[in-house]
N, C-alpha and C positions, 0 to 999 in steps of 0.2 A: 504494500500500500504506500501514499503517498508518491513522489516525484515532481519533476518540474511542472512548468506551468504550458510548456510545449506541448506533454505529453496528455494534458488536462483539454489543450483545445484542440486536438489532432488526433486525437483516437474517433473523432465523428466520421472519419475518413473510410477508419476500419468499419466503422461499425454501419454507417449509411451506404456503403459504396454500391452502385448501384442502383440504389431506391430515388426514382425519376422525381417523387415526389421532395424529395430534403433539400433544404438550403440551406447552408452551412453561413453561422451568422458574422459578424465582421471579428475578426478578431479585436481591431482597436477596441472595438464597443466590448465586447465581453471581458478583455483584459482589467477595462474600466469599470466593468461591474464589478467584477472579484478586487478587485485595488480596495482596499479603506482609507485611503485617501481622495480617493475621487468619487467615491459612491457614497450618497449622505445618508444610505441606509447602515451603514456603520456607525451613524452617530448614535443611532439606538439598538443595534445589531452588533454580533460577532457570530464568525462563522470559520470556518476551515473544510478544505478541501480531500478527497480520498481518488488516488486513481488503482485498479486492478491490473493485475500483470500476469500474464502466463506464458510462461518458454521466450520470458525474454520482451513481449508484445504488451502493448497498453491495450486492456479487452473491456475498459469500463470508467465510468467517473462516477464521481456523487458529490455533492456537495451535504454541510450539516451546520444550520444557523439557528440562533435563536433572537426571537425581534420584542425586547424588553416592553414594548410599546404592545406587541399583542396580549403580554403575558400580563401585564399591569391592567390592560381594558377587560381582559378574560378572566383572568385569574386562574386558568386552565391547567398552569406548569404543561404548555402544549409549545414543542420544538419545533423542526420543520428539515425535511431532506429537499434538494433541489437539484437541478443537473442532473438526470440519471440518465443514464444512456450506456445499456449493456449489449456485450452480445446476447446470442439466445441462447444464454446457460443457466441454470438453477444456479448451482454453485459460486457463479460470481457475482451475478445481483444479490444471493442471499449475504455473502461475505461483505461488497460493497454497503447495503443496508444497515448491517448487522454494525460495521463499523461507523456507519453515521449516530444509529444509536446509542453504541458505548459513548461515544462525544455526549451525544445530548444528555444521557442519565448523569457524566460526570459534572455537567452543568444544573443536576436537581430538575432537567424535566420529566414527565411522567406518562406522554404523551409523544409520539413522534405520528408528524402529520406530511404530505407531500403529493408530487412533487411540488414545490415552492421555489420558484427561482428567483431572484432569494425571499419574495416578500409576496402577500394577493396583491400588489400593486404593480407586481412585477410580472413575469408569465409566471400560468399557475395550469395544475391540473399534467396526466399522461393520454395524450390521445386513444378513443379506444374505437371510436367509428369515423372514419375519412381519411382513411389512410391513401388516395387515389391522386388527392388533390396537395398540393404546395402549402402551405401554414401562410395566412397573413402576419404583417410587422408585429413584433413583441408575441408572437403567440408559438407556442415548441411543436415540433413535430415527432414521433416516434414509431417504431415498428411494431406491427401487431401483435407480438408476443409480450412487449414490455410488459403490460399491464396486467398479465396472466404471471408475471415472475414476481414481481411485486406481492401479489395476493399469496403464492404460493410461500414466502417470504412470512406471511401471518397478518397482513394487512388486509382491511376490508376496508369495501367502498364508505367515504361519507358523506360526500357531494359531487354533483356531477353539475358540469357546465357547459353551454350549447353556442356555438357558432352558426351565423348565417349567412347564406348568401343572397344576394340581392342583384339581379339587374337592372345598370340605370335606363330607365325611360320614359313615358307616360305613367304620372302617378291615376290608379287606379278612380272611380266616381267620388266613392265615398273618403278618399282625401284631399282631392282637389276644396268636396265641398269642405272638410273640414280648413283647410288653406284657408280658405275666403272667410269663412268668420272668423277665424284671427285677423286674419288682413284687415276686418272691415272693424274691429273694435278702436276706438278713438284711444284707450287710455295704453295699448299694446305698441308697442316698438319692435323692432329688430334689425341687427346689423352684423359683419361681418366680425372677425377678429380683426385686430391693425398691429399690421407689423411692426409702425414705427413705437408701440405701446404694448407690443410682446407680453413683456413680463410683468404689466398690469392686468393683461386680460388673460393669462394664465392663471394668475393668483385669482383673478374673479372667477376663472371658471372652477379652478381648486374649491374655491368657498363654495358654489352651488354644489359643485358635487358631494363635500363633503355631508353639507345637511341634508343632503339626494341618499347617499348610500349611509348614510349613518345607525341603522336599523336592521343591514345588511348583514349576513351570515360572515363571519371572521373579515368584518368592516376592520381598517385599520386606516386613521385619517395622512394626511400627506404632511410631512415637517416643512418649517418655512425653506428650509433648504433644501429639501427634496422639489418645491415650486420653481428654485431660483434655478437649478439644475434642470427640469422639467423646459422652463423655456428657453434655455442656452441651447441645449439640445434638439427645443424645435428648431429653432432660427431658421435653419438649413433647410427644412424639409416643408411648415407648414402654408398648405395654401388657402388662406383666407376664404376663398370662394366655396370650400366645402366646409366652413366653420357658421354656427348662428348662435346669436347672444340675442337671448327675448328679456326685453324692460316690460313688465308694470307700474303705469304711475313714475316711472320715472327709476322703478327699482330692480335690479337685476333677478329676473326669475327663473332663469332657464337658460340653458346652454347644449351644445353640442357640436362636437369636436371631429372631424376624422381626418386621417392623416395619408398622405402616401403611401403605397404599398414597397415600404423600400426593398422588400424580398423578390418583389418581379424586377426589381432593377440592379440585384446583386446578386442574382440565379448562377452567373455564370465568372465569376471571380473567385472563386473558393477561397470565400475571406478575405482575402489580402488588398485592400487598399493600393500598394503600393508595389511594382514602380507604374502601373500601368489601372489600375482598378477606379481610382477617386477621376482620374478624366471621363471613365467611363460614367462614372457614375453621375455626375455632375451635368455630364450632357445628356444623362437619360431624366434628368430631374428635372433641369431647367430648360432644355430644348427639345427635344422627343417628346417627353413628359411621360407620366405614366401611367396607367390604362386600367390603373383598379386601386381603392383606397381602401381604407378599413374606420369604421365608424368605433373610435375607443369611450368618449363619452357621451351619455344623450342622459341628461338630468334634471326634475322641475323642484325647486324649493317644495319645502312640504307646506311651506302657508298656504300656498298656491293648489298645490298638488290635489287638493280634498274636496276643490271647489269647483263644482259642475260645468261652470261657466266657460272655467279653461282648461275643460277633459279634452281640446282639438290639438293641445299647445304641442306633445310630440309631432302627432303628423304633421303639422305645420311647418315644423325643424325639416322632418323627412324630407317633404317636397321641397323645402330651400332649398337646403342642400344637393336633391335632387337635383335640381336649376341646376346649382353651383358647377355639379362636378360633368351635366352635359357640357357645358360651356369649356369646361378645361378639360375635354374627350376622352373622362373617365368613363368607363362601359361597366365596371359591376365594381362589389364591395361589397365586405364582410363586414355584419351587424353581431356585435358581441364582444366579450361572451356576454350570456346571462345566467342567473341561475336557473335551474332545472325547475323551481318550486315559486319563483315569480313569474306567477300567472299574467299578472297584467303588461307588465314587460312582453313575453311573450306573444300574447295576443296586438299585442301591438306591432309586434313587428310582422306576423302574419298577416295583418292588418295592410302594410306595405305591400305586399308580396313577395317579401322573403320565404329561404324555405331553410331549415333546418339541415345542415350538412355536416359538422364536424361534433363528437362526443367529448368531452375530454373529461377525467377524472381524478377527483382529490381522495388518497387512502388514509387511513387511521391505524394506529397499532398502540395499545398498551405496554408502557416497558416495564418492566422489571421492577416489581415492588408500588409500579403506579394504580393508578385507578383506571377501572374501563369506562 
């Protein structure tokens, strides 16, 4: 166990090779997640690393953190394993596992929950239906067997989370009409995000979402420095026209966010930026452009949220956005995740004409001396 940090981001080589569907993520980015200096989930986190070895070969990783922040709002003594990506051996998931938990009991939790990479604010869940299709940005991909190694490991499911797909087009009767009585309300606003005010209108959409998901199954809210990092990292990527921020009265209600699909425009760099990868990339963002985004937040204050009046205010978002991303010759996008058990989420995006495509799932396991 253990090894460099090489061997942590290059065993996906082994272990995806071949499967049309993986995109292997940038390594800058992922070296900056693992960094605690650069990742501001370290300011309430700590975490460490596991890689497996056989005859010499890197056959597996894991990650094992614990987010003081969940432990403090839960009280759960619940850890968390991330990164897993094994071959298809019993043996080495169970060993990889097995050593993320001795981590986590020596840190007094009682609880190991996953995959977490590293935070729910981060990609979360193991794929277990849509293995066919590519992963949108910030979301993992993995083999069909993962999920069956895991379980056999002693972990059971405890949440399951849905992805959707969506084609941009003509929004369906019943949201155009809902469109127009937003549109037609005197005291309702709406506008883009603004570049030149970034990281004001991140932190505003932070604060809706936070009172949005607040209520939410292992909600964990966002630190001020996780916001400030949040929009340095848009800068590059977000484009306003698939972004909408709704005022009431003058007061910020509602928001929702999607982003470029940077995995269709770094399908074929396996990681590396550099020497040749960031031109690429750069010219498929800003001049090609790219051809599917993924809708990461869509959230309404809950003052709002309760009141009959403005039950139209997600589709609303939908079809702006909708607009948004015909204009900048987006053709489809991924809505989610959601959870499994939020109905009305759900029905809402049905509602759109999404359809449900990707499964992905959060495991549980009691450790040693803990509680079930």
């Amino acid at each position: 166990m253990g090894g460099p940090v090489g061997d942590f981001l290059n065993v996906v080589d082994y272990i995806y090779g071949g499967d049309p569907a993986y995109v292997r993520p940038l390594n800058i980015e992922l070296k900056d997640r693992l960094n605690p200096r650069k990742n501001p989930f370290f300011e309430h986190g700590e975490g460490t690393t596991f890689c497996a070895y056989r005859n010499g070969w890197c056959v597996g990783r894991v990650t094992a953190q614990v987010d003081t922040l969940h432990v403090e709002r839960y009280r759960d003594a619940t850890g968390f394993f991330g990164f897993l990506d094994t071959i298809d051996d019993e043996e080495v998931a169970a060993e990889l596992l097995g050593r993320a938990e001795s981590w986590l009991r020596a840190k007094g939790m009682k609880r190991s929950r996953g995959p977490l990479s590293l935070s729910i604010n981060e990609e979360m869940g193991c794929l277990v239906e849509g293995f066919d299709t590519p992963p949108y940005i910030l979301m993992p991909h993995h083999r069909p067997y993962q999920g069956g190694l895991i379980e056999k490991a002693g972990y059971q499911k405890v949440k399951d989370v849905f992805a959707w797909k969506y084609e941009v087009g003509e929004p369906n009767a019943r949201v155009k009409r809902a469109h127009d009585e937003v549109k037609a309300m005197p005291e309702v606003s709406s506008r883009t995000m603004s570049l030149k005010n970034l990281a004001k209108d991140i932190e505003l959409a932070v604060e809706v979402l936070n009172d949005t998901m607040s209520e939410n199954w292992g909600f964990v809210p966002y630190t001020r420095s996780e916001i400030t990092k949040m929009a340095a990292d848009f800068k590059l990527l977000l484009m306003p026209e698939i972004t909408c921020i709704v005022s009431i009265d003058g007061e910020p209600a509602a928001v929702a966010v999607a982003l470029p699909n940077l995995n269709e425009l770094v399908r074929d760099i396996d990681g590396k930026l550099f020497p040749f990868g960031l031109a690429k990339l750069l010219w498929r963002l800003k001049v090609s452009g790219p051809q599917s985004a993924r809708l990461i937040v869509l959230g309404i204050r809950k003052k709002w949220r309760g009141m009959r009046k403005y039950a139209p205010l997600s589709a609303f978002m939908y079809a702006e956005m909708n607009d948004g991303g015909k204009k900048m010759g987006i053709r489809e996008g991924e809505l989610g995740w959601t959870l499994e058990d939020n109905g009305r989420m759900n029905a809402g995006i049905q509602l759109m004409g999404a359809k449900k495509y990707k499964t992905y799932r959060v495991y549980e396991k009691a450790l040693a001396n803990g509680e079930a």
